[in-house]
TORKOL-4160 file (C-alpha; in steps of 0.2 Angstrom, whole numbers, padded with zeros to 4 digits, m for minus):
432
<pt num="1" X="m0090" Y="0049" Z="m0035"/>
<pt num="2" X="m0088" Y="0046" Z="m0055"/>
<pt num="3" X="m0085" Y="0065" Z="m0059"/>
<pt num="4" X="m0075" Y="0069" Z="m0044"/>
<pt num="5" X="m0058" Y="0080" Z="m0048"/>
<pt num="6" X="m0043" Y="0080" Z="m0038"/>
<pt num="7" X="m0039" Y="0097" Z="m0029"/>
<pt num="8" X="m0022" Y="0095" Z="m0041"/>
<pt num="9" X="m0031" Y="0093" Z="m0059"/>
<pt num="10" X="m0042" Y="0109" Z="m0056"/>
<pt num="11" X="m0038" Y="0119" Z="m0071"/>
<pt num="12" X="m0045" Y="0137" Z="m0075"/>
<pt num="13" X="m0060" Y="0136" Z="m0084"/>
<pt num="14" X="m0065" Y="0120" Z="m0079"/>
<pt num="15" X="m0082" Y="0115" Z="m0070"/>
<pt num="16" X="m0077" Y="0102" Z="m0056"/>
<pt num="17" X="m0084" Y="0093" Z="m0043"/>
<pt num="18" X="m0071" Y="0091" Z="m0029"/>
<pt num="19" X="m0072" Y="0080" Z="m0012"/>
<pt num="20" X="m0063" Y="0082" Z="0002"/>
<pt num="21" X="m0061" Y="0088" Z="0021"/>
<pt num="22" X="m0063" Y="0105" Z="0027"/>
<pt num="23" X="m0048" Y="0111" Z="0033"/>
<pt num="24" X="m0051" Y="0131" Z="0037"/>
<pt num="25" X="m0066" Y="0142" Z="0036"/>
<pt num="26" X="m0059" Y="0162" Z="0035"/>
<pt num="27" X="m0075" Y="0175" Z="0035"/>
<pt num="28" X="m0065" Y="0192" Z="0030"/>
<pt num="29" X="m0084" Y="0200" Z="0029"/>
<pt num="30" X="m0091" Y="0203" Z="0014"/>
<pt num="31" X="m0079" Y="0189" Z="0006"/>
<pt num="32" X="m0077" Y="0172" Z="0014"/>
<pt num="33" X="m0064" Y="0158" Z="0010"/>
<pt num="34" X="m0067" Y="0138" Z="0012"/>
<pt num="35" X="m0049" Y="0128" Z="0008"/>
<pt num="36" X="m0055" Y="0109" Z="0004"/>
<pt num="37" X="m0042" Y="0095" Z="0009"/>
<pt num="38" X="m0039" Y="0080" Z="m0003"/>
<pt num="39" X="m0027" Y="0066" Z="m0003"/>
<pt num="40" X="m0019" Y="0076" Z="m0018"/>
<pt num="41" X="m0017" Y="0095" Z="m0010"/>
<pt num="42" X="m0030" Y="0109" Z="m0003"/>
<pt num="43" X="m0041" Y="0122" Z="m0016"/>
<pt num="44" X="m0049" Y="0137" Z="m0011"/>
<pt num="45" X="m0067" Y="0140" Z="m0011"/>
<pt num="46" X="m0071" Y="0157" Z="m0015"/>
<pt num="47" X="m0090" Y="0165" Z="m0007"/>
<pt num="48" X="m0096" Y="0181" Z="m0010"/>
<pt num="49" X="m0106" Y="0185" Z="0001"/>
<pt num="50" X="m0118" Y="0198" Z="m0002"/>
<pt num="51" X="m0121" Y="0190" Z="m0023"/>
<pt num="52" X="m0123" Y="0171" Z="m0019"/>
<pt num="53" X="m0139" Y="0164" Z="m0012"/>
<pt num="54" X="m0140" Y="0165" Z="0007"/>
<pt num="55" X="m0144" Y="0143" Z="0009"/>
<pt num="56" X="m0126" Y="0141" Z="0000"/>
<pt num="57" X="m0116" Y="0154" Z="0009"/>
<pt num="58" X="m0123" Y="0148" Z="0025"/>
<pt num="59" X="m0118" Y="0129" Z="0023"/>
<pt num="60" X="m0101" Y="0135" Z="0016"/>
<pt num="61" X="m0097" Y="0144" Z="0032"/>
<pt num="62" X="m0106" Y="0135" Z="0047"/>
<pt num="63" X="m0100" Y="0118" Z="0041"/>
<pt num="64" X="m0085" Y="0111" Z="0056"/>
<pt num="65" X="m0068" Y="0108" Z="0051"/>
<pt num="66" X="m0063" Y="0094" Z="0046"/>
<pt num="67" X="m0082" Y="0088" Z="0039"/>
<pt num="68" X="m0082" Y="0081" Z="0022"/>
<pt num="69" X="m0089" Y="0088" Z="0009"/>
<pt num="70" X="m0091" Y="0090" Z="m0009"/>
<pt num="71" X="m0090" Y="0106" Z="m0020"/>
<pt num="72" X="m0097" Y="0109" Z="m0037"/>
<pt num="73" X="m0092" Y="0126" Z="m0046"/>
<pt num="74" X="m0081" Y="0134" Z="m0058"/>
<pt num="75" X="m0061" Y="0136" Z="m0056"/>
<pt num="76" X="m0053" Y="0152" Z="m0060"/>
<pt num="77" X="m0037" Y="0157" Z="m0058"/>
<pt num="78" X="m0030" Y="0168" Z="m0043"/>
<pt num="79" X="m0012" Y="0169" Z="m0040"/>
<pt num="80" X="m0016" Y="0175" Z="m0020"/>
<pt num="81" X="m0022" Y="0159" Z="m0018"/>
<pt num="82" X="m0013" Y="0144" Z="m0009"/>
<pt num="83" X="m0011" Y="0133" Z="m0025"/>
<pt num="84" X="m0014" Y="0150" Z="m0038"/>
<pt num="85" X="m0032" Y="0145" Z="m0042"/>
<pt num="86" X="m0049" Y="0145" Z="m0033"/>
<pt num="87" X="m0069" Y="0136" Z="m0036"/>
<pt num="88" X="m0083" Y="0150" Z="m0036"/>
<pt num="89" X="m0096" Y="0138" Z="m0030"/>
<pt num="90" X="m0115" Y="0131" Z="m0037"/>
<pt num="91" X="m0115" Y="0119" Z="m0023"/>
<pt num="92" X="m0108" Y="0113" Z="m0008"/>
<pt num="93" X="m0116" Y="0097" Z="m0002"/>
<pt num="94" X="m0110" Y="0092" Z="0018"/>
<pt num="95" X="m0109" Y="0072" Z="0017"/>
<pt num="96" X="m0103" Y="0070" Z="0033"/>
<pt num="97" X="m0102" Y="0083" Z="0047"/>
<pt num="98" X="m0087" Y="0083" Z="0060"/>
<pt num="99" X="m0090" Y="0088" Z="0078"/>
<pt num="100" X="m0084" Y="0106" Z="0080"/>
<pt num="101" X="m0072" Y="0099" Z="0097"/>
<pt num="102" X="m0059" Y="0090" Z="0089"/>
<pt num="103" X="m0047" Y="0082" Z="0100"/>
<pt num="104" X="m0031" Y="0089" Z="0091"/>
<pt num="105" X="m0029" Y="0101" Z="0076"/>
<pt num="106" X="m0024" Y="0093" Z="0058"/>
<pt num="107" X="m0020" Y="0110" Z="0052"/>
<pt num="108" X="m0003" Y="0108" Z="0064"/>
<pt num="109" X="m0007" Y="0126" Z="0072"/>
<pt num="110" X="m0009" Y="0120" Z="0089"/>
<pt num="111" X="0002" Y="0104" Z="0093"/>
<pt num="112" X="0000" Y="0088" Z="0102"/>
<pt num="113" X="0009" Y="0076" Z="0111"/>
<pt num="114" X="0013" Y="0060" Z="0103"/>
<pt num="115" X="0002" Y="0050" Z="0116"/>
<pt num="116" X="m0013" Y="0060" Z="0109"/>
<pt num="117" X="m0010" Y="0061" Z="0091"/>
<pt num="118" X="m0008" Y="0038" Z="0093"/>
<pt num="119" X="m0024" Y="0039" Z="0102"/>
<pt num="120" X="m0032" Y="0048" Z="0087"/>
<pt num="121" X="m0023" Y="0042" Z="0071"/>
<pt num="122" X="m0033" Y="0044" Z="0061"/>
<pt num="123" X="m0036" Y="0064" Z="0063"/>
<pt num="124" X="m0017" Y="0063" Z="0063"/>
<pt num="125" X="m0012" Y="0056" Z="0046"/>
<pt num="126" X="m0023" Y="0074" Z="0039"/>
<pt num="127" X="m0007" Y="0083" Z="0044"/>
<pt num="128" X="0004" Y="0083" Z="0028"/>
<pt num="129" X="0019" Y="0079" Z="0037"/>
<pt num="130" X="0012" Y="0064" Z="0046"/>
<pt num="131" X="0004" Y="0059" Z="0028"/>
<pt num="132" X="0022" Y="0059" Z="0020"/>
<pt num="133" X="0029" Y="0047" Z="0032"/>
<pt num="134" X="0019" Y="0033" Z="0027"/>
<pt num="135" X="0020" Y="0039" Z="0010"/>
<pt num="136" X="0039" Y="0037" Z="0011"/>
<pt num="137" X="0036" Y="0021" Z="0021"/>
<pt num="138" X="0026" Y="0013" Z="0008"/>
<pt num="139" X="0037" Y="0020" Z="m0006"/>
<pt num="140" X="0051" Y="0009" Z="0004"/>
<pt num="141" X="0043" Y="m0007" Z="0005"/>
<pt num="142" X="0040" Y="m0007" Z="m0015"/>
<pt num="143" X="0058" Y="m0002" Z="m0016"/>
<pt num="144" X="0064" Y="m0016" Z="m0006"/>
<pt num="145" X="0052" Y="m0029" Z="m0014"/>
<pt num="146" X="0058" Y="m0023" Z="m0032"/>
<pt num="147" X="0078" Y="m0026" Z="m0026"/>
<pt num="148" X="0075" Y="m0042" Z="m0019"/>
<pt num="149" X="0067" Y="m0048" Z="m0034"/>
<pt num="150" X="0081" Y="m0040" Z="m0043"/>
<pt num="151" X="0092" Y="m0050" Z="m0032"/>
<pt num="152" X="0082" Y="m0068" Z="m0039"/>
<pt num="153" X="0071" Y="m0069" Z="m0020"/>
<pt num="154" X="0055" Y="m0077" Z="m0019"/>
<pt num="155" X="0044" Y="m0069" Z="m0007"/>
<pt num="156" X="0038" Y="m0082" Z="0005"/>
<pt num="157" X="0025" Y="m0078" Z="0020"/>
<pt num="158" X="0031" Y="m0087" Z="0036"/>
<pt num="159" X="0020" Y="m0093" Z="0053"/>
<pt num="160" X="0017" Y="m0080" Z="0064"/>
<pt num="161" X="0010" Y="m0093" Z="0078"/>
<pt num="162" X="0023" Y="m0104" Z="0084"/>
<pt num="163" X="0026" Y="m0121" Z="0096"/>
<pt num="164" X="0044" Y="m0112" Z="0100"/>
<pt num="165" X="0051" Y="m0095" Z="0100"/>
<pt num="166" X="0068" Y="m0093" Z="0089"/>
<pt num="167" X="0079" Y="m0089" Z="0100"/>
<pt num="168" X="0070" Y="m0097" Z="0116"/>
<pt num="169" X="0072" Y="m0086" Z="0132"/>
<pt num="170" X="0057" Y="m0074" Z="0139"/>
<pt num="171" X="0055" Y="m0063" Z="0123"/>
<pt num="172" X="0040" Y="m0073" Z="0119"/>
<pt num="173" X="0021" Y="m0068" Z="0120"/>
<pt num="174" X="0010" Y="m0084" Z="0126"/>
<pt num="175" X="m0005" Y="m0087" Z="0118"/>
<pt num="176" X="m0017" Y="m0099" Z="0120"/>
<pt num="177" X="m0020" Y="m0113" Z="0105"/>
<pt num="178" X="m0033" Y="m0125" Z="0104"/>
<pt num="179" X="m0030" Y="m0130" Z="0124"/>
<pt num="180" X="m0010" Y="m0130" Z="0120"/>
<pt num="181" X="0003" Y="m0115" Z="0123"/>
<pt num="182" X="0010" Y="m0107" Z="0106"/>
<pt num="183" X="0017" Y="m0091" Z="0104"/>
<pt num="184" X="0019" Y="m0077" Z="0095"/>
<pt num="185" X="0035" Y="m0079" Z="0084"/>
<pt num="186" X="0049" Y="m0067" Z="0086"/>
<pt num="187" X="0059" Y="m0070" Z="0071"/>
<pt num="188" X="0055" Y="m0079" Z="0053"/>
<pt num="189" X="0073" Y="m0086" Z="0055"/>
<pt num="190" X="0071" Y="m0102" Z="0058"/>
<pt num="191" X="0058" Y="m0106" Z="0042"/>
<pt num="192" X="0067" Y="m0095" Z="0028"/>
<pt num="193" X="0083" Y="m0108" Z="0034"/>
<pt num="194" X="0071" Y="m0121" Z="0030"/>
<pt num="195" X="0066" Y="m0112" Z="0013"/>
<pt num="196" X="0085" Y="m0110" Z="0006"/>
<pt num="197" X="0083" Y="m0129" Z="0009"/>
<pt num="198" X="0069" Y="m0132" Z="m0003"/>
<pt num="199" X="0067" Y="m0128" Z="m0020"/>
<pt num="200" X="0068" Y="m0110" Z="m0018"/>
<pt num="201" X="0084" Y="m0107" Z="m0012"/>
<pt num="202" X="0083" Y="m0089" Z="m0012"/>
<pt num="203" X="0068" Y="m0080" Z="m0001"/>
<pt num="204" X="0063" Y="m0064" Z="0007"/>
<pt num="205" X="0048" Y="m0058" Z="0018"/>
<pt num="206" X="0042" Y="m0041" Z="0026"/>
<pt num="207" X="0031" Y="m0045" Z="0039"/>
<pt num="208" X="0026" Y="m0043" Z="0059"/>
<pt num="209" X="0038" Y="m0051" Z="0074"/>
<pt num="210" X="0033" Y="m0050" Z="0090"/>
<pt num="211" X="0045" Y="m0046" Z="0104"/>
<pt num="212" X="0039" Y="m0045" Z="0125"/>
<pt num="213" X="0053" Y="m0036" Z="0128"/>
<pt num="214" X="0049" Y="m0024" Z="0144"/>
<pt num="215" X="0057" Y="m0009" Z="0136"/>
<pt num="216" X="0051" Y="0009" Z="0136"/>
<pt num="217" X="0062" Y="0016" Z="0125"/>
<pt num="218" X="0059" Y="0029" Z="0107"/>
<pt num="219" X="0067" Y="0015" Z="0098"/>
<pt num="220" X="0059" Y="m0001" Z="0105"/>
<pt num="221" X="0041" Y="m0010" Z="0098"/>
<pt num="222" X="0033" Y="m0027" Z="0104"/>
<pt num="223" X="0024" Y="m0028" Z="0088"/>
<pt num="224" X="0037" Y="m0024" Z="0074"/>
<pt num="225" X="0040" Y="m0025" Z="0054"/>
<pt num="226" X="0055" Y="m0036" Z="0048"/>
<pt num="227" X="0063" Y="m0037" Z="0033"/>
<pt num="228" X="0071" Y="m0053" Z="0030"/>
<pt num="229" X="0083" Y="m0060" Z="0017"/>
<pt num="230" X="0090" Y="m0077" Z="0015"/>
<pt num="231" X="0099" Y="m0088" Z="0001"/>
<pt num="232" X="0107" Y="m0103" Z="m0002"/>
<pt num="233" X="0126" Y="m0105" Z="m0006"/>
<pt num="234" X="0130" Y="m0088" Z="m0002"/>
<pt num="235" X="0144" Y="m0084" Z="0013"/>
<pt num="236" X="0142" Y="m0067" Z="0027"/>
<pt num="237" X="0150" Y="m0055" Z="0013"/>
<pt num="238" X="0136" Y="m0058" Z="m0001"/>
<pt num="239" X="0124" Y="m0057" Z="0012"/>
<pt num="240" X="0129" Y="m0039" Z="0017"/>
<pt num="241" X="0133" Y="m0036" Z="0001"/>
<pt num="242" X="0114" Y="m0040" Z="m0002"/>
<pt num="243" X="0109" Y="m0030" Z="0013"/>
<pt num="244" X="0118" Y="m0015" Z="0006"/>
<pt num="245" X="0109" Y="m0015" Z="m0010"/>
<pt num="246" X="0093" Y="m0016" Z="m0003"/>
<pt num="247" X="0095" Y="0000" Z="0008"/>
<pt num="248" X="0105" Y="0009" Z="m0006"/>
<pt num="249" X="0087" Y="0007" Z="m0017"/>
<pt num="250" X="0078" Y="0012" Z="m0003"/>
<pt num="251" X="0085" Y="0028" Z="m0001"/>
<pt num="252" X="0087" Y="0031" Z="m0020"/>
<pt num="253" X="0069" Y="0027" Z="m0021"/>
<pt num="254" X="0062" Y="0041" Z="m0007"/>
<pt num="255" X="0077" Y="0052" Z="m0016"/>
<pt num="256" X="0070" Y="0049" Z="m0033"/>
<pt num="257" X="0049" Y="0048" Z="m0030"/>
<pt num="258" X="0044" Y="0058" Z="m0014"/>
<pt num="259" X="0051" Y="0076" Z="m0018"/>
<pt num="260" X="0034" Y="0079" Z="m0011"/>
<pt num="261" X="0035" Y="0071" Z="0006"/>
<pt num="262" X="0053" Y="0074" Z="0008"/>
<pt num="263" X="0046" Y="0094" Z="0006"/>
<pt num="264" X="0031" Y="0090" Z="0019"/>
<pt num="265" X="0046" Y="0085" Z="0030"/>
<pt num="266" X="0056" Y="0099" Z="0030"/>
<pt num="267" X="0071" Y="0087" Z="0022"/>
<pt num="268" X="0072" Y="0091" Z="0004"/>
<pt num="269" X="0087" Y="0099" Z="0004"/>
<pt num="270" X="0096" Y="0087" Z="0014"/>
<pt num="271" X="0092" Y="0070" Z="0010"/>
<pt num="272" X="0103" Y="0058" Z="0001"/>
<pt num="273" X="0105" Y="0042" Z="m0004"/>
<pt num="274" X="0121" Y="0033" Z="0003"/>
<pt num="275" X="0135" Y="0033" Z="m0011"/>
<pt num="276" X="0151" Y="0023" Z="m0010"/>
<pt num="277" X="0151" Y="0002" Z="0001"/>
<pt num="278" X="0148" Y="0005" Z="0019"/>
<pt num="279" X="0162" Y="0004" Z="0029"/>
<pt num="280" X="0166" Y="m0015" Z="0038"/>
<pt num="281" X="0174" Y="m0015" Z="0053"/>
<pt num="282" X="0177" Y="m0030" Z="0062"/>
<pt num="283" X="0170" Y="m0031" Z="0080"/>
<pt num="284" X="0189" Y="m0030" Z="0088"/>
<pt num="285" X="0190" Y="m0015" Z="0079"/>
<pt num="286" X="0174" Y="m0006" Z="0084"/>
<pt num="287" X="0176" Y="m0007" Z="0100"/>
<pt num="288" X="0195" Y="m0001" Z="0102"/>
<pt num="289" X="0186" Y="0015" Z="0092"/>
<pt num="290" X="0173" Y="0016" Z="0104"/>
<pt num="291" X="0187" Y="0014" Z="0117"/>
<pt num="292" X="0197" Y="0028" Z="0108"/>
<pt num="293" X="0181" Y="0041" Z="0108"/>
<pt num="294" X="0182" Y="0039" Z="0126"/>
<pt num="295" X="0164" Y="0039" Z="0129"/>
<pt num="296" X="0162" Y="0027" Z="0141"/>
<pt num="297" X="0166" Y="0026" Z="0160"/>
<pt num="298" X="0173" Y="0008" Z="0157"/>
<pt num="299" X="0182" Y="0003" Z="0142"/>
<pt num="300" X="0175" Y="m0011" Z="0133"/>
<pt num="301" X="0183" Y="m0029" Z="0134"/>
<pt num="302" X="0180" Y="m0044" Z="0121"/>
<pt num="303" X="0163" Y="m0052" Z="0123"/>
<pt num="304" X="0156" Y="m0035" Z="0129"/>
<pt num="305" X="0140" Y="m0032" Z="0119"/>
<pt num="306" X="0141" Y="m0014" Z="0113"/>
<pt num="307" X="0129" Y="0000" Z="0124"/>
<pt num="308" X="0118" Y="0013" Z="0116"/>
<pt num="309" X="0132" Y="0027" Z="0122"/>
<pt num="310" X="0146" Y="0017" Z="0113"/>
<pt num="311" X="0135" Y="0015" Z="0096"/>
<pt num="312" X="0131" Y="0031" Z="0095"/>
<pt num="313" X="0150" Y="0033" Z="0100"/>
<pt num="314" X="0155" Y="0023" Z="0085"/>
<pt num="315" X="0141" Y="0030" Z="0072"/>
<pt num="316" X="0147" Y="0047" Z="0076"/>
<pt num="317" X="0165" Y="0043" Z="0071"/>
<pt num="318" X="0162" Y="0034" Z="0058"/>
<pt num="319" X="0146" Y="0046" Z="0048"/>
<pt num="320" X="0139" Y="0032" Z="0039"/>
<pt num="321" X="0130" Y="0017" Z="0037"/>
<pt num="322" X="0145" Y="0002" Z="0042"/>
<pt num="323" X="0145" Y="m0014" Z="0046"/>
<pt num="324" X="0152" Y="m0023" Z="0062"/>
<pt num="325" X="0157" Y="m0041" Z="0057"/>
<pt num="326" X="0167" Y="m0054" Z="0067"/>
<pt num="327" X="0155" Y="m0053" Z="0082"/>
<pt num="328" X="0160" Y="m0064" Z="0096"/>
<pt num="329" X="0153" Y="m0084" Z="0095"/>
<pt num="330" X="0149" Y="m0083" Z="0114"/>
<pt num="331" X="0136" Y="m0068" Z="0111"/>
<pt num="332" X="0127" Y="m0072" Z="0094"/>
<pt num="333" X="0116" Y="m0085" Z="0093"/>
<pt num="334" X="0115" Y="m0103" Z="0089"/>
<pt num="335" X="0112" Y="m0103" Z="0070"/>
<pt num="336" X="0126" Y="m0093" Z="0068"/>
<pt num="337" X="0139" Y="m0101" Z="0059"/>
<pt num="338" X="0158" Y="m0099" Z="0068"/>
<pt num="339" X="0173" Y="m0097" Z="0058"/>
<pt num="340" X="0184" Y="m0102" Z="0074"/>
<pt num="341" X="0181" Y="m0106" Z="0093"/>
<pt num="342" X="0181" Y="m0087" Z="0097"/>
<pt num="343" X="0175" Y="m0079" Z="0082"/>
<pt num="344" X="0157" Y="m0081" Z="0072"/>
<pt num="345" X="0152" Y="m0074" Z="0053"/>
<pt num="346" X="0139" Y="m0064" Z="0061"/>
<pt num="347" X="0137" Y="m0044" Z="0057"/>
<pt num="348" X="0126" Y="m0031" Z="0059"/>
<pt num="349" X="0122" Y="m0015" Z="0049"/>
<pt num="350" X="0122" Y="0001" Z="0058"/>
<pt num="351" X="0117" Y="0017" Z="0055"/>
<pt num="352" X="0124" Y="0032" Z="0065"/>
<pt num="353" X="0111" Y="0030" Z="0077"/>
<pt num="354" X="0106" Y="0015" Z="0080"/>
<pt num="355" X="0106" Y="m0004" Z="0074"/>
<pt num="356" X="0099" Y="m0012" Z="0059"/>
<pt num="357" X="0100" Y="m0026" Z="0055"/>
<pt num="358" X="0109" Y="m0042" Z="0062"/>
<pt num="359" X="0116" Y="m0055" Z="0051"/>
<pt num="360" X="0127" Y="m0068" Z="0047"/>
<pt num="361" X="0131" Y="m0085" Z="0038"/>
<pt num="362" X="0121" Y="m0101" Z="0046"/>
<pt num="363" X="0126" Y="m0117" Z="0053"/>
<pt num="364" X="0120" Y="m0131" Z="0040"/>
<pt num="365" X="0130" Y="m0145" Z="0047"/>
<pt num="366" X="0117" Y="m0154" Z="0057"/>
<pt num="367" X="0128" Y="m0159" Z="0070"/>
<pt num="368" X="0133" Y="m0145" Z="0075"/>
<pt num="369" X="0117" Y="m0137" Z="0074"/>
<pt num="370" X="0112" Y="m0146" Z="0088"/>
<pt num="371" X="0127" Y="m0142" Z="0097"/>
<pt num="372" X="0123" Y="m0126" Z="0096"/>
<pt num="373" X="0107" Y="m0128" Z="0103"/>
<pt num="374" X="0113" Y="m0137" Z="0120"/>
<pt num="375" X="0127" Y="m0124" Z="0124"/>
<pt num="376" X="0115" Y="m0110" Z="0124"/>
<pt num="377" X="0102" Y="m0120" Z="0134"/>
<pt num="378" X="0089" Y="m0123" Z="0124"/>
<pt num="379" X="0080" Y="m0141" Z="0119"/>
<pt num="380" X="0086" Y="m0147" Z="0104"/>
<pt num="381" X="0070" Y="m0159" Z="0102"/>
<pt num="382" X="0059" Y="m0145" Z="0106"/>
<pt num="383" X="0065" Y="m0138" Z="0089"/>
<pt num="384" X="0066" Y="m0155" Z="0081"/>
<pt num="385" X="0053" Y="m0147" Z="0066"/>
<pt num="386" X="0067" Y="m0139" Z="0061"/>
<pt num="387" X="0083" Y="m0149" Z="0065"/>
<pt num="388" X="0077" Y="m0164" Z="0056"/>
<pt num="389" X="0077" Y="m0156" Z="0042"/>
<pt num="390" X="0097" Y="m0154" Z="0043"/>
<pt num="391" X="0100" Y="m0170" Z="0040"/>
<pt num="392" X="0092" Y="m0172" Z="0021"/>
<pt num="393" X="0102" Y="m0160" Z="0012"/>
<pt num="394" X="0106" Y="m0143" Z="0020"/>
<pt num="395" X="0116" Y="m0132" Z="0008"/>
<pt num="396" X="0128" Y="m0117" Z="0016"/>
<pt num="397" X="0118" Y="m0102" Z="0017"/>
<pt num="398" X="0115" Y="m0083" Z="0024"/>
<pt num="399" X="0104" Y="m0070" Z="0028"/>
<pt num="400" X="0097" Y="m0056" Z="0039"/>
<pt num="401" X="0084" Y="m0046" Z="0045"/>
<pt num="402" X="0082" Y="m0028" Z="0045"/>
<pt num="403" X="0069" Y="m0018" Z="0055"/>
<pt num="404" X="0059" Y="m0009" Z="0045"/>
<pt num="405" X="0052" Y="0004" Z="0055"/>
<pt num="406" X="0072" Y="0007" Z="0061"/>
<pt num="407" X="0075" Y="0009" Z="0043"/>
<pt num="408" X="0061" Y="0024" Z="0041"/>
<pt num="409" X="0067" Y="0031" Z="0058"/>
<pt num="410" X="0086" Y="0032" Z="0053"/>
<pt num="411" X="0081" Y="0038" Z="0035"/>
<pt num="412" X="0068" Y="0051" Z="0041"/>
<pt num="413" X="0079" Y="0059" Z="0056"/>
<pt num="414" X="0062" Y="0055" Z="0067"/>
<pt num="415" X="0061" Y="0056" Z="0086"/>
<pt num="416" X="0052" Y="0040" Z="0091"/>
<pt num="417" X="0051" Y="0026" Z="0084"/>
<pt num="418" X="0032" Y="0026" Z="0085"/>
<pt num="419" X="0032" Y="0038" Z="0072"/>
<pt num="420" X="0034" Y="0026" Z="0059"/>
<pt num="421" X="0022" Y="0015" Z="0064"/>
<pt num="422" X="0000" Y="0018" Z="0061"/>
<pt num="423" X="m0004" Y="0010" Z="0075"/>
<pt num="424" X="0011" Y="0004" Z="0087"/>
<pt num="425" X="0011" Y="m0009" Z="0099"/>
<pt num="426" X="0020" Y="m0006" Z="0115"/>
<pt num="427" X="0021" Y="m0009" Z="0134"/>
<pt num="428" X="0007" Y="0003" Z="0138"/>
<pt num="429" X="m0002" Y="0004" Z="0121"/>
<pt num="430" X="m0014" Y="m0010" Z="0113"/>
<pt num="431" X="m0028" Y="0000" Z="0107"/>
<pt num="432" X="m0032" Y="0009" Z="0094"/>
């Protein structure tokens, strides 16, 4: 449609032709009132009843919400209207007629449990406030792109179908390959290392994981987006350093170009991006705070990974995005590289809520490397794609990954993880 004209760029004393949904039908009598829906915003549509020809007053107000149709008319201004002006129609042309039982309202009059509004999510995302989440979302993902180019990454595209999971264990989806087991991988990690050892030292990628972890929680996925970082000759502090940035520009991004959807949301007034380095705490010391805060029934001893009551325990005390670096050896895994026998260079990044990101420098002596692999059970030769390549020229090198949809749920205050996601993928839910 050539001549079509956003709901926003109606000007009085134009003759437009807008497209859009119908998203309410008010008959007051002798004066009706259509409001079209388009990506841009809403318009009134203004019938007189008893001066307009009877064929155009008819099809203006029998056609279903949510059909789509186009309008031709003249726009006049009217301050009682919801955007100040108004079309007196010449024509309204139904292209594509909506059944009258709709299995939730887009208008957001009548609510819907989540497990419905996922089952239709495409009548969901007509809700302006389920629009600006992915608004927002996308918004971030350009941000983070444009900082990591910033920081000199290449964006690299890893294998999702694997011969070996990352980390090994039962976190693996099979599938079936040719007559041979792959799986589904559940971490770029291991060929992002490989990348800081070629040519191109210094890489990033947003892109699925998969995850068959058997939880059932509002923060877990099996299908989820990660954001990953990794670059040669850099050390565990420029790679939270580099984390830092690249949250920071998200949040100045939203901050700075979805006044819009932030409004949608209810959260103009109190969003803002972070200011000031996130607070790092070493691992010793987060958990004689969480011990402090006392939260838990048991205190927390070294080696203890933290629980969900003693994160929040700690996000609550501390008010801010931090880090936890220092992490026990014995509970990070084998690429991590160890400063000592007890202590490793890994970190996370933690919101209030919830985690973020996990990180740290890498082993890229060979030899240990493959130590690594044997004390935490797994095969080093079933890895050997990746091991060998240890041995021509592995430079010192960091990284992390952060969960995207984590991000969007941290930064948006949502409920559910599933909120940030079109069409999530989780214990109970593979279609749509």
């Amino acid at each position: 449609m050539d001549e079509r004209t956003y709901t926003a760029d109606a000007e009085p004393g134009d003759t437009v032709t807008v497209a859009g949904w119908v998203h309410e039908v008010r008959d007051l009598g002798g004066i009706a009132f259509l409001i079209l829906r388009d990506t841009e915003g809403k318009i009134q549509v203004k019938f007189e009843v008893e001066e307009m020809d009877d064929e155009l007053v008819e099809t203006g107000l029998n056609v279903h919400r949510e059909s789509v149709i186009s309008v031709t008319g003249d726009v006049e201004e009217e301050p009682r209207a919801p955007t100040g002006v108004e079309i007196t129609p010449e024509s309204v042309d139904v292209i594509s007629e909506a059944d009258p039982e709709l299995p939730l309202d887009p208008s957001g009059k009548v609510d819907a449990e989540l497990s419905t509004r996922l089952d239709n999510r495409t009548l969901d995302l007509r809700k302006d406030e389920v629009k600006a989440i992915f608004e927002i979302r996308a918004e971030v993902l350009r941000a983070v792109r444009e900082q990591f180019r910033d920081l000199g990454c290449t964006e690299i595209n890893t294998p999702k179908i694997v011969a070996t999971g990352t980390e090994g264990g039962t976190e693996l989806f099979p599938i079936t390959y040719f007559g041979q087991e792959a799986f589904m991988n559940q971490s770029p990690q291991l060929f992002k290392q490989l990348m800081v050892g070629s040519g191109l030292e210094r890489v990033f990628e947003i892109g699925p994981i998969f995850r068959a972890e058997e939880h059932n929680t509002p923060r877990h996925l099996n299908e989820a987006t990660s954001i990953d970082f990794e670059s040669a000759f850099a050390d565990h502090t420029e790679a939270m350093d580099a984390c830092e940035a690249v949250v920071k520009a998200a949040y100045e991004a939203v901050e700075s170009n979805c006044q819009d959807e932030l409004v949608a949301l209810d959260l103009a007034d109190e969003f803002e991006a972070p200011e000031g380095e996130f607070p790092r705490l070493t691992y010793e010391e987060a958990i004689e705070r969480i011990n402090a805060t006392g939260e838990l029934d048991e205190p927390l001893v070294w080696g203890d990974d933290l629980p969900t009551e003693g994160e929040h325990a700690l996000g609550q005390d501390v008010g801010e995005h931090y880090f936890i670096t220092d992490w026990p050896s014995e509970i990070k895994p084998f690429y991590i590289m160890d400063k000592d026998d007890e202590v490793s260079t890994g970190f996370d990044m933690m919101h209030p809520e919830m985690e973020l990101v996990s990180g740290g420098a890498r082993e890229h002596r060979y030899d240990h490397l493959v130590d690594g692999f044997e004390q935490q059970g797994l095969d080093p030769e079933a890895f050997d794609y990746y091991t060998k390549m240890f041995k021509y020229g592995m430079p010192p090198h960091a990284g992390w990954g952060l969960g995207g949809e984590r991000l969007i749920m941290t930064m948006l205050g949502l409920g559910n993880i599933r909120e940030a996601v079109l069409f999530p993928r989780d214990r109970q839910r593979l279609s749509p």
